[in-house]
C-alpha positions as CSV (number, residue, x, y, z in Angstrom):
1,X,-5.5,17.4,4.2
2,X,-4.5,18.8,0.7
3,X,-2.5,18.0,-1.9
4,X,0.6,20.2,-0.5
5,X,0.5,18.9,3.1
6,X,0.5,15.0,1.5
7,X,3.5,16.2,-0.7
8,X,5.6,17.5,1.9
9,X,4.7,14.8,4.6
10,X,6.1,12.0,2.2
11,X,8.9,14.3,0.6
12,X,10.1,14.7,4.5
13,X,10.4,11.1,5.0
14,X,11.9,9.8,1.6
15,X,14.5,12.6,2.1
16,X,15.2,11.8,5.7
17,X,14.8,8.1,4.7
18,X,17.6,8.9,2.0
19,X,20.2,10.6,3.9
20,X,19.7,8.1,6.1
21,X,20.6,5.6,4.2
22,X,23.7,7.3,2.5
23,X,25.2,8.1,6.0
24,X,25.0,4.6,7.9
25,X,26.8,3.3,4.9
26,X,29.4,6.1,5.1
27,X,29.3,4.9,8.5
28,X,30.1,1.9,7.5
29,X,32.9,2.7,5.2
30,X,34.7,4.4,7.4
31,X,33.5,4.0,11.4
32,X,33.7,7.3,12.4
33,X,32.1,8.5,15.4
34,X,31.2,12.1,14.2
35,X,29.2,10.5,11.1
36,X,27.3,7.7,13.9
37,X,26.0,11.1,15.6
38,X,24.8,12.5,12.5
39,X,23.3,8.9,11.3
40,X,21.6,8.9,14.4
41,X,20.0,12.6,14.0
42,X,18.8,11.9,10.4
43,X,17.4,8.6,11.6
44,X,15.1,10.4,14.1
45,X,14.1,13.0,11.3
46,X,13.1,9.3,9.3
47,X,11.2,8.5,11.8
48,X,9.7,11.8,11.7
49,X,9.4,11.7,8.7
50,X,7.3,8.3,8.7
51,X,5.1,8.9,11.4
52,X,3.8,11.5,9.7
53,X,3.4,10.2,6.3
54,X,1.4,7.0,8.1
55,X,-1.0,9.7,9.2
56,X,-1.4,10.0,5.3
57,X,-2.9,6.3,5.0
58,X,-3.7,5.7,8.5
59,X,-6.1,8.9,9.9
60,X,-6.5,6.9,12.9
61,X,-2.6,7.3,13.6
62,X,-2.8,11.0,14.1
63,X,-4.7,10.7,16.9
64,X,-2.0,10.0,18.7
65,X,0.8,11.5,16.9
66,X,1.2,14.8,18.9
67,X,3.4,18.2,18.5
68,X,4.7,17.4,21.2
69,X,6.3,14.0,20.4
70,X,7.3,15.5,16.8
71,X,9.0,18.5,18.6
72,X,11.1,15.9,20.5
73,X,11.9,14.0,17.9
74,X,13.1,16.9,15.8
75,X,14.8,18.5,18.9
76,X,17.0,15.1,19.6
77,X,17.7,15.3,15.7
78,X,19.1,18.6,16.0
79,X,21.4,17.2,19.2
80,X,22.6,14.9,17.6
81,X,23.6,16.8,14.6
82,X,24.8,19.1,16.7
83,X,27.5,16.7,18.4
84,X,28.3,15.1,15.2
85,X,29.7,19.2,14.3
86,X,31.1,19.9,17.8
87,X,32.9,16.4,18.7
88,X,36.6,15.9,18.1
């Protein structure tokens, strides 16, 4: 693993981790239904985010972190962004 792949492992997950944060409490502020959606979505791309960065200082975990599981993850983020656009 080199120094660019560790970079944008942990940059994905503080990010995610970030926008995370700043959209439950926006959330929380104002309990709006399109902005739960979109909470949800970036809270999938944290986890994301965090399984891959444990894969940084646990090599055992990537064993059984698979593209498979990190393509669902990433598709159910996209959903769910997705509906936070589209719903009314």
């Amino acid at each position: 693993m080199n120094e660019l792949e560790i970079f944008l492992r942990l940059s994905l997950a503080g990010l995610a981790i970030v926008i995370t944060v700043i959209s439950v409490f926006s959330f929380l502020k104002v309990r709006d239904g399109k902005i739960a959606l979109a909470s949800l979505g970036f809270c999938l791309f944290a986890v994301e985010g965090t399984m891959l960065s444990f894969g940084i200082f646990f090599p055992a975990v990537e064993a059984y972190i698979s593209v498979e599981l990190l393509t669902g993850i990433a598709f159910l983020s996209l959903i769910f962004l997705y509906l936070s656009i589209v719903k009314r």
